[in-house]
NUVEX-446922 format. One record per residue (C-alpha): residue in three letters; residue number from 1; z, x, y. Coordinates in Angstrom, 3 decimals. Layout:
BEGIN
 code pos       pz       px       py
  ala NUM        Z        X        Y
...
//
This chain:
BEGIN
 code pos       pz       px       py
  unk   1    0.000    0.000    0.000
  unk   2   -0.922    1.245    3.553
  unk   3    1.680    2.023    5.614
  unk   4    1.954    0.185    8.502
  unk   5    3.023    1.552   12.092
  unk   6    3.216   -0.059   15.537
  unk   7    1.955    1.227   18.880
  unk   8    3.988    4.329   19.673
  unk   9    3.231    5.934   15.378
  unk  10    6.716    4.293   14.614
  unk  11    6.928    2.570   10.984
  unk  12    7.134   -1.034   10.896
  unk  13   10.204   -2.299    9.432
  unk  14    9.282   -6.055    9.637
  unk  15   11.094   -6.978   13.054
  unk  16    9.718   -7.516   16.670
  unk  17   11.449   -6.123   19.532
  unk  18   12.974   -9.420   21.168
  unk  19   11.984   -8.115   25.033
  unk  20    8.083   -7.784   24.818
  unk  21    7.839   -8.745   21.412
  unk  22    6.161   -5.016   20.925
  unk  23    7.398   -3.417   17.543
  unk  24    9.388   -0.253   18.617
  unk  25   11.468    1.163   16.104
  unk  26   12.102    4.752   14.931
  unk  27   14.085    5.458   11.943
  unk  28   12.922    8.770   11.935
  unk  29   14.662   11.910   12.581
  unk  30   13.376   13.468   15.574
  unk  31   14.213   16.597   17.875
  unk  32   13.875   17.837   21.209
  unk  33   14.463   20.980   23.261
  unk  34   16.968   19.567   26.557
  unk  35   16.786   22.380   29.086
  unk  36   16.653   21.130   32.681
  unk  37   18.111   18.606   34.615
  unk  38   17.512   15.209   33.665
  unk  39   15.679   16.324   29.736
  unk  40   16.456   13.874   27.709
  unk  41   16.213   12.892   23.802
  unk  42   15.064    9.402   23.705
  unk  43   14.930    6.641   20.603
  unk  44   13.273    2.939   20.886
  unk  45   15.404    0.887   19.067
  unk  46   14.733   -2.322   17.194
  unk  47   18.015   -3.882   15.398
  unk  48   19.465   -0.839   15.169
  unk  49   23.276   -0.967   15.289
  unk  50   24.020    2.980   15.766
  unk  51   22.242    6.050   16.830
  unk  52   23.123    9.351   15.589
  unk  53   22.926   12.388   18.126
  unk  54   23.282   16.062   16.718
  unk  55   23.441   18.472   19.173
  unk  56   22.829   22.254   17.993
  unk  57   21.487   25.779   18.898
  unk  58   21.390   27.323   21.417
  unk  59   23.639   28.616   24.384
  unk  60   23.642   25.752   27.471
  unk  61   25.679   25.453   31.111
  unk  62   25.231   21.757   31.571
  unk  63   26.647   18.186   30.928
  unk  64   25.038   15.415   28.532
  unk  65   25.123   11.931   29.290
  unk  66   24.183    9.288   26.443
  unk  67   22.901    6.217   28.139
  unk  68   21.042    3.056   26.788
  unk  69   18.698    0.217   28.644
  unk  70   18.398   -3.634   27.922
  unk  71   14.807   -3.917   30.010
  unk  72   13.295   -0.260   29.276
  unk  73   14.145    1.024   32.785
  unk  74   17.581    0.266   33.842
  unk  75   19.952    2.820   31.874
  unk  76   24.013    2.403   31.630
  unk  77   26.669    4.817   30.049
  unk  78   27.647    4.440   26.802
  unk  79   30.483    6.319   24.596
  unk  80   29.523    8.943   22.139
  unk  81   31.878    9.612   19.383
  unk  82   32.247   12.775   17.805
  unk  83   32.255   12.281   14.061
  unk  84   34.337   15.839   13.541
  unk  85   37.369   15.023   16.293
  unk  86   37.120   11.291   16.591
  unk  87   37.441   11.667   20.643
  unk  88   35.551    8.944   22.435
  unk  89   33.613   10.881   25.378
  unk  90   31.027    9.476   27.701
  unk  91   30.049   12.549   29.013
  unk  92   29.705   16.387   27.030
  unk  93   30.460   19.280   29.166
  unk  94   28.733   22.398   27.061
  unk  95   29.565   25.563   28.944
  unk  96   28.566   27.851   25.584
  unk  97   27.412   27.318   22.422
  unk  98   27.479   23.459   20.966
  unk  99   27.649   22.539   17.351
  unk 100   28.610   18.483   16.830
  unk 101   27.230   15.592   15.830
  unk 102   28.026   11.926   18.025
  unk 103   27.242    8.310   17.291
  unk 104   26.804    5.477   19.735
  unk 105   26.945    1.929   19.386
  unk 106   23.205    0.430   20.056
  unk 107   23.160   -3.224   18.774
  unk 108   20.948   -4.812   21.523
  unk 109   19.632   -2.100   23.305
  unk 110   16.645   -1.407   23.838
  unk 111   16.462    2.117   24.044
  unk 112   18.924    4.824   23.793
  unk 113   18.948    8.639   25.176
  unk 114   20.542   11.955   25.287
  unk 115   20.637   13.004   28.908
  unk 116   20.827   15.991   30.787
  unk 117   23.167   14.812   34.046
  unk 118   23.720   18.437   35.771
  unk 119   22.030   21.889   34.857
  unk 120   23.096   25.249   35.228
  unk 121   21.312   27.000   32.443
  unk 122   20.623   27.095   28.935
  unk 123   19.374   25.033   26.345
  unk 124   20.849   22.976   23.216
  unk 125   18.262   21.610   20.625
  unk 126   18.880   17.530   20.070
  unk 127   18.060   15.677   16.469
  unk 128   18.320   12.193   16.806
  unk 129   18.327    8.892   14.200
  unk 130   19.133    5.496   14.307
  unk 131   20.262    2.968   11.490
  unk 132   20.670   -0.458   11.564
  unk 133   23.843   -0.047    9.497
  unk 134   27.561    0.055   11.128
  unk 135   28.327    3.928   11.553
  unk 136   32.007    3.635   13.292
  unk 137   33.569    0.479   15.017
  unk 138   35.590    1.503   18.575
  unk 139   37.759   -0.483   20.721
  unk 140   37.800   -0.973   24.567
  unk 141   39.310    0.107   26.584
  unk 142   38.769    3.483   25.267
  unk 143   41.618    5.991   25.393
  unk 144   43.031    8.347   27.575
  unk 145   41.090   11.953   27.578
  unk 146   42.445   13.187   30.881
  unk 147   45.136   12.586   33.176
  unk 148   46.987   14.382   36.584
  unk 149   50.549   14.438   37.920
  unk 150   51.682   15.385   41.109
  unk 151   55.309   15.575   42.578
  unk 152   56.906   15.934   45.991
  unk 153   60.678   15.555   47.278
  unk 154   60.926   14.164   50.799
  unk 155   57.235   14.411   51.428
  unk 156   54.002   12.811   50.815
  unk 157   52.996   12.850   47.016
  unk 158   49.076   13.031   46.249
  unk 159   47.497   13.024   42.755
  unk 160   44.336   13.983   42.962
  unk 161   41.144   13.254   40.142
  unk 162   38.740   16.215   40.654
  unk 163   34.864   15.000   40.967
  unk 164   33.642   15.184   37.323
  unk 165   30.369   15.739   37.607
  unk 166   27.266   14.726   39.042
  unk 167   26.683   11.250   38.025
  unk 168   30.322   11.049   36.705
  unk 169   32.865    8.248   38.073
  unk 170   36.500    7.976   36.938
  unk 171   37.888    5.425   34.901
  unk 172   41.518    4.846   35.254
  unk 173   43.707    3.767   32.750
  unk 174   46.918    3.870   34.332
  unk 175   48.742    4.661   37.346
  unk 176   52.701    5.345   37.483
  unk 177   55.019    6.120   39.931
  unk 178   58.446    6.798   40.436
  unk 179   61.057    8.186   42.241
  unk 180   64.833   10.046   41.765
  unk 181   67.283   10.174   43.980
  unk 182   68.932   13.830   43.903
  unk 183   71.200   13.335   46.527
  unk 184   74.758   12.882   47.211
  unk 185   74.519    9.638   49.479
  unk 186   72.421    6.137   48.884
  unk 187   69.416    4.996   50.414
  unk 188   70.033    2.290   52.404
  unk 189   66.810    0.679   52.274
  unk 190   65.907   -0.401   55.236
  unk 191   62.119    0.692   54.995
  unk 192   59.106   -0.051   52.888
  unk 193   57.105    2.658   51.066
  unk 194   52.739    2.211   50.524
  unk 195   51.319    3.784   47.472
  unk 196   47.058    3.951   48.732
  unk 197   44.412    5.265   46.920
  unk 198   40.624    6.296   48.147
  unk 199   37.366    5.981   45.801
  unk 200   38.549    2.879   44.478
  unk 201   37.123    0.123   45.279
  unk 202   38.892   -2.143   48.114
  unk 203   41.228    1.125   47.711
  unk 204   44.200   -1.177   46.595
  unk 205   47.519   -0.492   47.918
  unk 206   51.114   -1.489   46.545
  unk 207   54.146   -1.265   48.036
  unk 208   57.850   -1.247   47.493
  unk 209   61.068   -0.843   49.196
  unk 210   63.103    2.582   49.722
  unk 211   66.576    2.008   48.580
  unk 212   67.893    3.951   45.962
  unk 213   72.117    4.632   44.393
  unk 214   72.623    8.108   44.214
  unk 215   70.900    9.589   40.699
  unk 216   69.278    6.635   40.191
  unk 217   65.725    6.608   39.178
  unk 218   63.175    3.698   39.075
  unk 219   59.646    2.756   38.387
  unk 220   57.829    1.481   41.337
  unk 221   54.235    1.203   40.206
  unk 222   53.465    0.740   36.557
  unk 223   49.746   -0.083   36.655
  unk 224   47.874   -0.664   33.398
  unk 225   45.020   -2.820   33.967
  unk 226   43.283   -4.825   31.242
  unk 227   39.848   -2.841   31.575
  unk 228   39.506    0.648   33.390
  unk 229   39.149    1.047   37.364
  unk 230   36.091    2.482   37.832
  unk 231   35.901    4.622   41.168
  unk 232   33.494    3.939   43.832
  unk 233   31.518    6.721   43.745
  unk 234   30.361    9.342   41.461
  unk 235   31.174   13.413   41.849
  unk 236   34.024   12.336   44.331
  unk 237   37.959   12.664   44.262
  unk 238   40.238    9.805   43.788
  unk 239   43.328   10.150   45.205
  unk 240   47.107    8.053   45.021
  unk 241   49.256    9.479   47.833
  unk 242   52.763    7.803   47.554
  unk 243   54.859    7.989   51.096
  unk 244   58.285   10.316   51.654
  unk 245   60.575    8.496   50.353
  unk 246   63.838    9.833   51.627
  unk 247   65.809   13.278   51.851
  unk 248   66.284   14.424   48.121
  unk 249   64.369   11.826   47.074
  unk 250   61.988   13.024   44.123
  unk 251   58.466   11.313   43.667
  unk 252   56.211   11.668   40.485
  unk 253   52.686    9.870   40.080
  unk 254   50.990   10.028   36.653
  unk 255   47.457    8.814   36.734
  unk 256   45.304    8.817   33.285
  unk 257   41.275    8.496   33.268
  unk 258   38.567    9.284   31.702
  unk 259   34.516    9.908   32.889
  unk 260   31.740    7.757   32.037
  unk 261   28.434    7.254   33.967
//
């Protein structure tokens, strides 16, 4: 029996892409060479659940994005798992040699790639395959990779997320604060204290009040929202700057994120 291959060489598998109604699937393990900005490694997908990204050889400066698109020309961020560490990543930051394989969800997607988001130097070779069979099942929100603390005592406390990237925003998963009072008298409380933030977007603000028993210690702001804060804009700081609170007065902030595209 002939085989039987649609427009781009692809073999048929019996289903129709449900966009165009073109038949675009690629089963097939394929490679490419990613060695400038924006290179990519690029599957058409139809019905696949999972594609399979194995990124080898080669010494590369650079970070990897894996994206996917409903309508062929919008692309989104997706998470890549690596199958040897289990850590959920949206972004790979390969400053030498890279040897690991990642899988990303794909049911619905039209197409799926392996990008090259910023470029120093170097290149990694990229094989690439796509099944229509579950690979690895994740749940959202997806964890904590990175987090920064800051303290200050009687002074203005910052934490401050570095820019990730270009192309990278921050996702935050939490935000805490707190303060400890180290001295030998109270805080009356007779003045209200703003925890701000920049990059996010509205930059939300809480606040509380100042008083405080000598060696006491409480929570002001225990943030954990439902689905990650995204920042505002990509390759940019986000900041949480909690106000003096009071002579001896100890402030922590503990923010945890991660970077997606």
């Amino acid at each position: 029996m002939a085989q039987i291959l649609d427009a781009r060489g692809n073999e048929y598998q019996g289903q129709l892409d449900q966009i165009t109604n073109l038949t675009v699937t690629d089963a097939r393990t394929a490679t490419a060479t990613l060695g400038s900005v924006n290179a990519e490694a690029v599957m058409d997908l139809n019905g696949k659940a999972v594609a399979v990204f194995d990124i080898r050889t080669g010494a590369m400066n650079a970070t990897l994005v894996f994206e996917a698109t409903v309508d062929g020309t919008n692309y989104f961020g997706l998470p890549g798992i690596n199958v040897l560490t289990e850590a959920a990543l949206s972004a790979i930051v390969i400053t030498t040699t890279h040897a690991a394989t990642y899988v990303v969800g794909t049911s619905g997607y039209r197409r799926v790639r392996c990008r090259v988001s910023a470029y120093t130097s170097g290149n990694v070779v990229v094989a690439s395959r796509a099944s229509i069979a579950d690979f690895v099942i994740y749940a959202k929100p997806l964890p904590t990779l990175l987090w920064v603390t800051a303290t200050a005592t009687n002074a203005t406390a910052t934490a401050t997320l570095p820019a990730g990237g270009a192309g990278l925003f921050h996702y935050i998963t939490y935000i805490h604060c707190s303060r400890a009072n180290n001295s030998a008298a109270a805080i009356a409380g007779t003045a209200s204290l703003n925890i701000t933030t920049t990059n996010l977007t509205g930059n939300p603000v809480w606040v509380t009040g100042n008083a405080l028993a000598v060696g006491a210690q409480v929570l002001d702001l225990d943030f954990q929202p439902s689905f990650p804060l995204k920042s505002s804009v990509a390759n940019t700081a986000t900041t949480v700057v909690m106000a003096a609170a009071g002579a001896a007065v100890v402030e922590r902030i503990n923010v945890g994120y991660y970077l997606g595209a």
